[in-house]
Phi, psi and omega in degrees: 000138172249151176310159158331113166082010162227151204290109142318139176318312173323283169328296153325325166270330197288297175297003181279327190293302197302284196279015169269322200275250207344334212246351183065050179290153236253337193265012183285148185226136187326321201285324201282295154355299177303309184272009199221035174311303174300312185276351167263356176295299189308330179298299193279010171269322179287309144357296201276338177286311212288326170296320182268333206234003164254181186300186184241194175289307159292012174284298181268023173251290174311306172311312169288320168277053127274294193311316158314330155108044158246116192295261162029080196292170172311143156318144156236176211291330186303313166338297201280340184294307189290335173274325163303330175292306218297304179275001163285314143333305189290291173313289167335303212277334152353290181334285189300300212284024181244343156266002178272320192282355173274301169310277147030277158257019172267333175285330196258317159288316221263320199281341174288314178328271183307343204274358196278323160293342176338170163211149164322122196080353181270160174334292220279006169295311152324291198299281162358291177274326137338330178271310161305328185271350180280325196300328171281329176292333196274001189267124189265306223275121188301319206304334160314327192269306174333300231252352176247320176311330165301321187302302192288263199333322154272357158273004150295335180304298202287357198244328172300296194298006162288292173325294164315297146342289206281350180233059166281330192243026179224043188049037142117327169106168196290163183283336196285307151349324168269324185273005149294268168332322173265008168267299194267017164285312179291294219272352185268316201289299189307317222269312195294323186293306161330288181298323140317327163292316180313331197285269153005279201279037185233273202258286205237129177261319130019317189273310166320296212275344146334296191294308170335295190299330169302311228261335155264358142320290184305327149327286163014262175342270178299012169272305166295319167277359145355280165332304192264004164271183200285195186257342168273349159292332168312306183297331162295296174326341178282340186272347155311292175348297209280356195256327169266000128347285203279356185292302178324285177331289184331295209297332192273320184293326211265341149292335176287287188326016210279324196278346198255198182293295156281131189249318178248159166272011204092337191276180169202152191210198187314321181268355190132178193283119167313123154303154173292127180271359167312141154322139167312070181267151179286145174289137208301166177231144173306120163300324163288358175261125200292134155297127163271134194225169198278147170299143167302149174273123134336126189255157199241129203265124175282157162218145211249106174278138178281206144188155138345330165257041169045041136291183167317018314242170230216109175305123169241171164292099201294196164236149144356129170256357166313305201275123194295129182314142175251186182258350224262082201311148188272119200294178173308132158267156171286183140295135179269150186261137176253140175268121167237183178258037142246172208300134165321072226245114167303124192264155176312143153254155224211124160277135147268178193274182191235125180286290161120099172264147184302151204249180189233134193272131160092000000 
């Protein structure tokens, strides 16, 4: 009998046949084939479920980046064609607008570059004075701003006399031109005088004999070319004239006032601050601001020498006990003379004898 749990011999051979007949072993023998018929047939039907019936390889690349936690399926080729149009895109339009902003300013230069010869009425005359107000906006310091508002006002000078040259022979040239320039010459000329009179008439009195000297250069200047302009700009030029007239006239009263107390009255108008119509008084001094003054001299006290031949005795000067003693016997003082209210009478001068004073030790 065989035991519990152990294989008959039989048995045991039997399945050894069975998985040589499964496995096609090269030592399987026909009989074996033969008699295991059924069951390999089940075999290779289960074979043939398990080839067919699993996933295929992207099957099993989306099961794995799920399981790896990747949401994304892999790209596919329409995917990368569409991310390539996309950033190919991108890149063009990059492209352009760093090259339209390169036009740009090159165009924004070139238009300062020419804009520098405008003349009134020409294109680039805009640009021009757009460059000048930007150069004054970057200017903090008034007195700076004074002193480029005067700049500009004689380069409308210098853009007439451009003007006058260039149509000297073809009778003066357009009128709108002359009267731009002598428009925005008073307001440049009106704008710079203000701020200078102010300055002056505060601090630096520097600024007065400036302005003065400007405003009569420039008279000068619309004086001579008077002539050659047409007539109605002449007659505009007259209203310049009179505007550096009165710049001048402005600068010379609030400079004579410089020394005196009130230097404006308070009003203030197109040019600058009005002088004061009070009298010159000088300005009061502060009591509390120390003066400088000279030290006292020490004054010399007479003493009355007597003497022996019953004259008058004849004052002399005693010293300072302030002032330190020498060894230096001391020469004649003269006699001083005293104001009484009678008549002047000279007194006799007394030789003394020279005395030898005691030295002060240390």
């Amino acid at each position: 009998m065989v035991g519990k749990g152990i294989t008959p011999p039989g048995r045991h051979r039997q399945r050894e046949r069975f998985a040589r007949a499964v496995d096609a072993h090269p030592g399987a023998e026909p009989a074996d084939a033969a008699e295991f018929a059924d069951e390999l047939a089940v075999v290779a039907l289960l074979r043939e479920a398990a080839v067919t019936a699993g996933p295929d390889e992207a099957a099993r690349a989306r099961m794995r980046a799920r399981v790896l936690g990747a949401a994304e399926p892999p790209p596919t080729k329409l995917d990368l064609v569409v991310r390539e149009r996309r950033g190919g895109a991108r890149g063009r339009l990059a492209v352009a607008l760093a090259a339209a902003l390169c036009l740009v300013f090159s165009l924004a230069g070139m238009s300062l570059l020419l804009s520098r010869d405008a003349l009134p009425g020409d294109a680039l005359y805009g640009v021009k004075r757009t460059a000048e107000s930007a150069s004054l906006g970057l200017t903090f310091d008034e007195e700076s701003k004074g002193y480029k508002r005067l700049e500009f006002a004689a380069a409308r000078v210098a853009e007439i006399e451009t003007l006058v040259d260039r149509y000297r022979d073809s009778g003066g040239g357009p009128l709108g031109g002359y009267l731009t320039a002598l428009t925005d010459f008073d307001a440049d000329a009106a704008a710079g005088s203000r701020v200078l009179a102010a300055l002056g008439s505060n601090s630096d009195q520097r600024a007065l004999d400036d302005l003065r000297d400007w405003a009569g250069a420039q008279a000068d200047r619309l004086e001579g070319l008077r002539p050659s302009l047409p007539a109605e700009a002449a007659d505009r030029a007259g209203t310049s004239l009179d505007l550096l007239r009165r710049i001048g006239e402005r600068a010379s009263a609030l400079r004579a006032r410089g020394d005196c107390g009130p230097v404006t009255s308070g009003r203030v108008d197109e040019i600058g601050p009005l002088p004061a119509d009070a009298g010159c008084v000088p300005p009061s001094v502060d009591p509390n601001v120390p003066q400088s003054a000279s030290p006292p001299v020490p004054t010399a006290t007479t003493a009355v020498v007597p003497t022996t031949s019953g004259q008058a005795p004849a004052p002399t000067s005693a010293p300072d006990e302030r002032q330190p003693r020498t060894t230096t016997p001391p020469t004649t003082p003269p006699a001083p003379t005293t104001t009484t209210g009678g008549p002047l009478l000279p007194l006799p001068t007394l030789t003394l004898p020279s005395l030898p004073l005691p030295g002060l030790g240390g």
